[in-house]
Backbone bond lengths (Angstrom), bond angles and torsions (degrees), N, CA, C in turn:
res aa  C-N    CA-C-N  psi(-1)  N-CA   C-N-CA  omega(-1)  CA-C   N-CA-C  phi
1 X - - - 1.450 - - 1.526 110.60 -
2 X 1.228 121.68 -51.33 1.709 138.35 168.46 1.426 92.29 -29.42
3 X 1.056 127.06 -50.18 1.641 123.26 -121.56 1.920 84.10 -101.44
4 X 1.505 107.98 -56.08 1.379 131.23 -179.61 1.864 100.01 -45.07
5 X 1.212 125.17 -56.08 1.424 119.85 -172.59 1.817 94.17 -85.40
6 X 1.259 142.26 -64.59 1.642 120.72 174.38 1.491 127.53 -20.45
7 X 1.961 105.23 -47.90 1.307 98.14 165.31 1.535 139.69 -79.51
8 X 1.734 103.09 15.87 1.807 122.88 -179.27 1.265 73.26 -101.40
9 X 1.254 153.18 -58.30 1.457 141.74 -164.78 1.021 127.74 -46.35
10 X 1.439 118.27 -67.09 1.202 127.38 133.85 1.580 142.04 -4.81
11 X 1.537 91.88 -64.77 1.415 85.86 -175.28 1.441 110.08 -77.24
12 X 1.548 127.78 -39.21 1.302 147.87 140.93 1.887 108.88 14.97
13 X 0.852 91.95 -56.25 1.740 118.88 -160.05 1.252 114.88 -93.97
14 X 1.565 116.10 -39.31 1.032 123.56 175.44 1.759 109.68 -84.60
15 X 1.349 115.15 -25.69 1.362 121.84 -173.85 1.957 98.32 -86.41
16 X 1.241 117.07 -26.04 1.428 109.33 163.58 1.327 134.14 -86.36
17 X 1.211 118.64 -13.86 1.528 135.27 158.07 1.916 104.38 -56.14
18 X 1.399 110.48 -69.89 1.020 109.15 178.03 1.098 131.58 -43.86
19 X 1.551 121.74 -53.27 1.607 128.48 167.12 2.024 122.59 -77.33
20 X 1.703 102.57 39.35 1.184 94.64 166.53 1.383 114.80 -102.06
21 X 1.677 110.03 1.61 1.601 102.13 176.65 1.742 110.91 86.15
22 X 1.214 108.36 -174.83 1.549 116.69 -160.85 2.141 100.61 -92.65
23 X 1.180 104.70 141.16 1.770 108.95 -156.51 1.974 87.32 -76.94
24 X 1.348 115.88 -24.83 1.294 107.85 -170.92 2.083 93.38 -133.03
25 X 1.086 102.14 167.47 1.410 97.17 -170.77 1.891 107.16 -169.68
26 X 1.197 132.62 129.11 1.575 129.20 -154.84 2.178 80.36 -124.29
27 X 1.160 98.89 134.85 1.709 124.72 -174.25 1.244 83.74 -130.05
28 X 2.102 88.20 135.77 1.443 112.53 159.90 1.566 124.80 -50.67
29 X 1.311 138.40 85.94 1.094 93.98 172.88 1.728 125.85 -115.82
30 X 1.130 98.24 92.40 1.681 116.19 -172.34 1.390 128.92 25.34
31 X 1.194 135.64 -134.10 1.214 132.02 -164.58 1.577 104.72 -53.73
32 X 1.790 116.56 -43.06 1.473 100.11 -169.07 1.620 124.94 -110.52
33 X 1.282 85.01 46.47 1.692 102.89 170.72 1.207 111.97 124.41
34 X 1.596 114.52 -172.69 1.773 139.55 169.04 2.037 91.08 -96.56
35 X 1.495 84.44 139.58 1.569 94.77 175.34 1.393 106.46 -115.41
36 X 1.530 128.64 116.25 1.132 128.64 176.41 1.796 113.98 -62.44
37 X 1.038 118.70 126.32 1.470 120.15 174.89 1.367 129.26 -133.30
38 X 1.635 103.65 114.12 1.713 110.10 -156.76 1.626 101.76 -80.79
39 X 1.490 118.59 78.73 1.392 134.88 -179.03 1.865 101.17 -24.91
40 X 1.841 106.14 -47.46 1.259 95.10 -148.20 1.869 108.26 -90.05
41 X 1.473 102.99 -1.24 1.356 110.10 -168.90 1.416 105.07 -92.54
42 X 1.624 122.23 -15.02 1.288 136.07 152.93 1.402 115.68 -50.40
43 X 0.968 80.14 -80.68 2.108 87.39 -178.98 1.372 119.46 -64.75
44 X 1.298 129.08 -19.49 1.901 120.84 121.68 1.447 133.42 -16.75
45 X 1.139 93.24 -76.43 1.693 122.29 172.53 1.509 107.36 -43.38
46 X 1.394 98.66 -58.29 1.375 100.42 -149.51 1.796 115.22 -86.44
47 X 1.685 97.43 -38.02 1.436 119.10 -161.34 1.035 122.16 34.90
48 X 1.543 135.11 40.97 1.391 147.34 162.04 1.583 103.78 -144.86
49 X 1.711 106.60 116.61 1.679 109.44 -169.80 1.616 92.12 -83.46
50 X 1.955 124.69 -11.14 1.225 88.49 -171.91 1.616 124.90 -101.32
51 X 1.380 107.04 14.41 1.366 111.90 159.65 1.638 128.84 -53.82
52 X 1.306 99.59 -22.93 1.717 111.58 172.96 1.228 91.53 -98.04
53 X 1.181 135.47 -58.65 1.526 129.93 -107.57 1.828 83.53 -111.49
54 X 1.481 111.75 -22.51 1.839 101.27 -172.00 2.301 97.95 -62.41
55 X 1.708 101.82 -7.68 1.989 82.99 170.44 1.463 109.78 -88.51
56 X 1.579 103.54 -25.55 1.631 92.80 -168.56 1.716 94.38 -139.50
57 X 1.695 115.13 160.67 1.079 127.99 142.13 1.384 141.51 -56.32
58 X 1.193 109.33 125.28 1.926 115.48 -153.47 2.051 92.07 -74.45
59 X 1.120 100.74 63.63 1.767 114.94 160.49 1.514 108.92 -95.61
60 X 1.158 109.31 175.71 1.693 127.82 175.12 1.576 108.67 -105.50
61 X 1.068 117.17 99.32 1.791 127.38 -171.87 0.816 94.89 98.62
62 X 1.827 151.07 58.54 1.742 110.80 178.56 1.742 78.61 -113.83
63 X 1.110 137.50 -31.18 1.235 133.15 -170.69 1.897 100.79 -39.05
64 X 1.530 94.22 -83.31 1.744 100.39 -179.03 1.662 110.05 -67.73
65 X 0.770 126.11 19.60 1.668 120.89 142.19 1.501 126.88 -109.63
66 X 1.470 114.15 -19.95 1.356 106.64 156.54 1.873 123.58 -73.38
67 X 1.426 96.95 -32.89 1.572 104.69 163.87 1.677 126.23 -57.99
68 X 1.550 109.66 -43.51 1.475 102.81 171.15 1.975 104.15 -72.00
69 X 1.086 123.96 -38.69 1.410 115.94 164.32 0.877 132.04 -22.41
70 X 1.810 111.38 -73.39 1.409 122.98 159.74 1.089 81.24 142.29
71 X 1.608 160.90 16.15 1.320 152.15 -125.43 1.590 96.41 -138.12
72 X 1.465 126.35 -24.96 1.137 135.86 176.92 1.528 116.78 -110.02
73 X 1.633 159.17 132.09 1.153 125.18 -161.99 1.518 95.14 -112.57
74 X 1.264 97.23 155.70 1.987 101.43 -178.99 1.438 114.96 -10.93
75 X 1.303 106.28 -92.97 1.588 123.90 164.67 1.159 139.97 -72.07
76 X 1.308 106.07 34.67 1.858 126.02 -167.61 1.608 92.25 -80.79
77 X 1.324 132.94 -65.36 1.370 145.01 -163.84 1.244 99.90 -67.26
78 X 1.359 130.24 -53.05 1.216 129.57 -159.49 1.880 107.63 -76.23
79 X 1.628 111.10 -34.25 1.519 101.06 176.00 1.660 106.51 -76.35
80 X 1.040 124.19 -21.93 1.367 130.35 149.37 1.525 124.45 -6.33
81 X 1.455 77.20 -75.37 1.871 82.53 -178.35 1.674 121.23 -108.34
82 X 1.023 109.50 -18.56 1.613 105.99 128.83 1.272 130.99 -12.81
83 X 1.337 113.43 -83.82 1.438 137.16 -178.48 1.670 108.62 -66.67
84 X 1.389 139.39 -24.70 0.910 150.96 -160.34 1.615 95.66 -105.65
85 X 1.386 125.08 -37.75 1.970 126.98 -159.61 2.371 70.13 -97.63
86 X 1.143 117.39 -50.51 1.583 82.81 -160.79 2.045 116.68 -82.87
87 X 1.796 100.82 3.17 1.291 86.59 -166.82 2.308 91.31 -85.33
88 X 1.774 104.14 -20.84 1.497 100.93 174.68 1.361 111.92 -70.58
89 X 1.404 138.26 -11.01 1.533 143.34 -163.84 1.691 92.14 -105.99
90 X 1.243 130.37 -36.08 1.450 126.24 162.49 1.025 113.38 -60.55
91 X 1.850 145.15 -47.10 0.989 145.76 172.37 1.623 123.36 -45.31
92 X 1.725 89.95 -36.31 1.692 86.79 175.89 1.399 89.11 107.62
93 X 1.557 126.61 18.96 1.319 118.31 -173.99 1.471 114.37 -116.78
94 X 1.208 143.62 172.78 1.508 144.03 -170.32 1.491 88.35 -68.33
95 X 1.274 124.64 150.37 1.544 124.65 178.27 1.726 110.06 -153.46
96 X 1.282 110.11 144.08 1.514 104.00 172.34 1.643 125.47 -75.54
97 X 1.356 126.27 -150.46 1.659 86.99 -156.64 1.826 84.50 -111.01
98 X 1.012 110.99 -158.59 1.629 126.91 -158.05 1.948 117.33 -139.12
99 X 1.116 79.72 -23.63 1.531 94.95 -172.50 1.580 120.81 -89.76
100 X 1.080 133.77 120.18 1.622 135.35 -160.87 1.708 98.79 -49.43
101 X 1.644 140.21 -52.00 1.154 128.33 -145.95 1.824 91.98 -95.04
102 X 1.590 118.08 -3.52 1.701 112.10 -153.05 2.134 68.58 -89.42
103 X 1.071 134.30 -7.26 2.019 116.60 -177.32 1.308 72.53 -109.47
104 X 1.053 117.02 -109.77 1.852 150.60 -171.67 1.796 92.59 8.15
105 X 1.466 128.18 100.30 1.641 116.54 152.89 1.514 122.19 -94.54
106 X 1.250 107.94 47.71 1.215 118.35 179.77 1.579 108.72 25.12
């Protein structure tokens, strides 16, 4: 029995390592650039993947394929974290930035 629940432990751990995705990660973001995004300093921060993840599925492209869909709206993601970097910078807490050119590297 020991042995039977160690290897749910195990696998547990090893199956969540795997599905955390890429530690750094660069998003389309349209006309005014690629937005660098430190995937892993999020999910630090945050320790809940479904605060991002309740708009989209944690796939590779699903952002700009739910957008040509229509399933995501232009600026759905982006007021997102906006609203999320100024309500932690109101708190008085470390926050990401707010300003279109501090993501956007043209």
């Amino acid at each position: 029995m020991g042995l039977i629940v160690f290897g749910v432990v195990v696998f547990s751990i090893a199956f969540a390592a795997v599905n955390k995705g890429a530690e750094k990660m660069v998003l389309n973001g349209g006309k005014n650039g690629k937005v660098p995004f430190p995937h892993a300093v999020h999910q630090t921060t945050l320790n809940d993947c479904k605060i991002c993840h309740q708009l989209f599925p944690q796939d590779q492209g699903v952002i700009d394929r739910l957008k040509s869909e229509g399933k995501l709206k232009k600026k759905q993601l982006m007021k997102q974290c906006q609203t999320c970097h100024r309500k932690m910078k109101k708190a008085g807490s470390k926050a990401g930035p707010t300003r279109c050119k501090a993501c956007h590297s043209g």
